[in-house]
C-alpha positions in Angstrom: 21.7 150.6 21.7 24.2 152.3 19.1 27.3 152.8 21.5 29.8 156.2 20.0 33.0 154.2 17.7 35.6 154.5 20.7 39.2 156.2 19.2 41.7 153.3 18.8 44.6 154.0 22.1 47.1 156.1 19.4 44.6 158.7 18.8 43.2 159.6 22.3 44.9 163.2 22.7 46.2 162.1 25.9 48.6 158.9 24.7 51.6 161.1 23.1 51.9 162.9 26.6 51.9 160.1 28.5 54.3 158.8 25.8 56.5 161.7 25.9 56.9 161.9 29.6 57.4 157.9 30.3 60.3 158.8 27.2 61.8 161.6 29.3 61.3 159.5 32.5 63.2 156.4 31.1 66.1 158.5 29.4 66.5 160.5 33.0 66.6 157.3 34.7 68.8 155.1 32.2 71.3 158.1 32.5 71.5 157.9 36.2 71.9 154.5 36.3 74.4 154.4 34.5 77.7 156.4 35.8 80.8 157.5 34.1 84.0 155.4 34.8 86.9 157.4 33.9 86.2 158.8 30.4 86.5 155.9 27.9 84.2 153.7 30.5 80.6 154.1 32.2 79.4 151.8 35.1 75.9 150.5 35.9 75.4 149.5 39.4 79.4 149.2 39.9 80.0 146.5 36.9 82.5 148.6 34.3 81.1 148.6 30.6 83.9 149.1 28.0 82.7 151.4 25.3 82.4 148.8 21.9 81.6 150.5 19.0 82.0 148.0 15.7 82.5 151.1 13.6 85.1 152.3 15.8 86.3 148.3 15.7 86.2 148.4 12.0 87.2 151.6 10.9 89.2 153.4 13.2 87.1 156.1 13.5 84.3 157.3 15.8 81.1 157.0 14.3 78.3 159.9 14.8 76.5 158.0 17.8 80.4 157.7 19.6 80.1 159.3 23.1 76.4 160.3 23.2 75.9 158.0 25.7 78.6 159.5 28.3 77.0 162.8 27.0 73.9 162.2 28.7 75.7 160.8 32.0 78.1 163.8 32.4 74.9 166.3 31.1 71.8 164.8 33.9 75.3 165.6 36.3 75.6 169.1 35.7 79.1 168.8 33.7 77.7 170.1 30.5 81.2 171.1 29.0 81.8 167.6 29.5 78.6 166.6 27.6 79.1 168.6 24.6 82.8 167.6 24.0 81.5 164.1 24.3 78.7 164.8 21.8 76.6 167.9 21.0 74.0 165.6 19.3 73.4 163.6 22.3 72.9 166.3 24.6 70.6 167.9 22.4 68.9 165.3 22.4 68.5 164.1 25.7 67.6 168.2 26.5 64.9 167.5 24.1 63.5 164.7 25.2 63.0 166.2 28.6 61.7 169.2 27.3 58.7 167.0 25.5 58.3 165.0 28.8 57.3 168.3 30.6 55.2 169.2 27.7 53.4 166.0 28.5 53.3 166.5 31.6 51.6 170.4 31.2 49.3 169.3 29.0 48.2 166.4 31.2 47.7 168.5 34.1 46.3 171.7 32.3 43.6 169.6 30.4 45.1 171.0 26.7 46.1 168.4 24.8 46.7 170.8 21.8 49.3 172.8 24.3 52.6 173.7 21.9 51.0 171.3 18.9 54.1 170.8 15.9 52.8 170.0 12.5 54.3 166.8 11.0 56.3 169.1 8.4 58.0 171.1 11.5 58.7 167.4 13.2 60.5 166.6 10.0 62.0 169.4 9.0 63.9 169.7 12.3 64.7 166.0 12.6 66.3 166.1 9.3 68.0 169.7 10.5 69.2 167.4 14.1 70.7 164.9 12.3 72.2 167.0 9.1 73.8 169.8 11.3 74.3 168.7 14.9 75.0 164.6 14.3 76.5 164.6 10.9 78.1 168.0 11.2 79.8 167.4 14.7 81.1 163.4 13.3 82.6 166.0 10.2 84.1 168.3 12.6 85.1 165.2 15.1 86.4 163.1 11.6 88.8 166.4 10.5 90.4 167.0 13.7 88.7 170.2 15.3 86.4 168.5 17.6 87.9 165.7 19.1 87.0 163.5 22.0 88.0 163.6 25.3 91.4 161.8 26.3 92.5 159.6 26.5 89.6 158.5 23.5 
């Protein structure tokens, strides 16, 4: 009996939807876990977490990454002012995230596994475009004084 090769988990069409929306699932749920305490702190379950960063420790500056965490607690809130002064990057990324989790989720439930497909190229190209512009651009802004963090920061 010759039995058809079976595809190896990662390339079943179905695996990077279930991927994206247990992504999107985890990031909503990490972000609601965790709440904001005043604006240099977040809380998880009650127990205050003071906001280390070593290159913050080290340098005196924020690094690119500072406040993208408090981004996504004010953002799944509603206070999206409040995200974006914390950190642009972060809420764009935590927008896109959910955004792939429901594209997941459409093309589970619609049967279309090659629903909104992105070449490897476009993946890059924007990746490289998210970090260059909205990371690195924003930490440039944030380093020279015209985007700074909330206060008392």
């Amino acid at each position: 009996m010759n039995q058809a090769p079976t595809q190896p988990l990662l390339h079943r069409p179905q695996t990077l939807s279930w991927i994206y929306m247990a992504s999107a699932l985890v990031c909503l749920a990490g972000a609601l876990v965790v709440a904001p305490s005043g604006h240099e702190h977040t809380a998880v379950l009650g127990v205050e977490i003071p906001g280390v960063c070593t290159f913050l420790q080290l340098t005196g500056l924020p690094c690119p990454g500072c406040g993208m965490t408090r981004s996504w607690v004010w953002l799944v809130r509603g206070e999206v002012a409040t995200a974006l002064q914390y950190n642009v990057a972060g809420s764009s990324l935590f927008l896109w995230i959910q955004a792939m989790g429901l594209l997941g989720a459409a093309r589970l439930l619609l049967k279309k596994p090659g629903l909104l497909r992105m070449s490897s190229r476009a993946f890059v190209i924007g990746s490289f475009l998210w970090a260059g512009v909205l990371m690195f651009g924003f930490w440039g802004l944030r380093l020279a004084g015209w985007y700074p963090m909330p206060a008392p920061f």
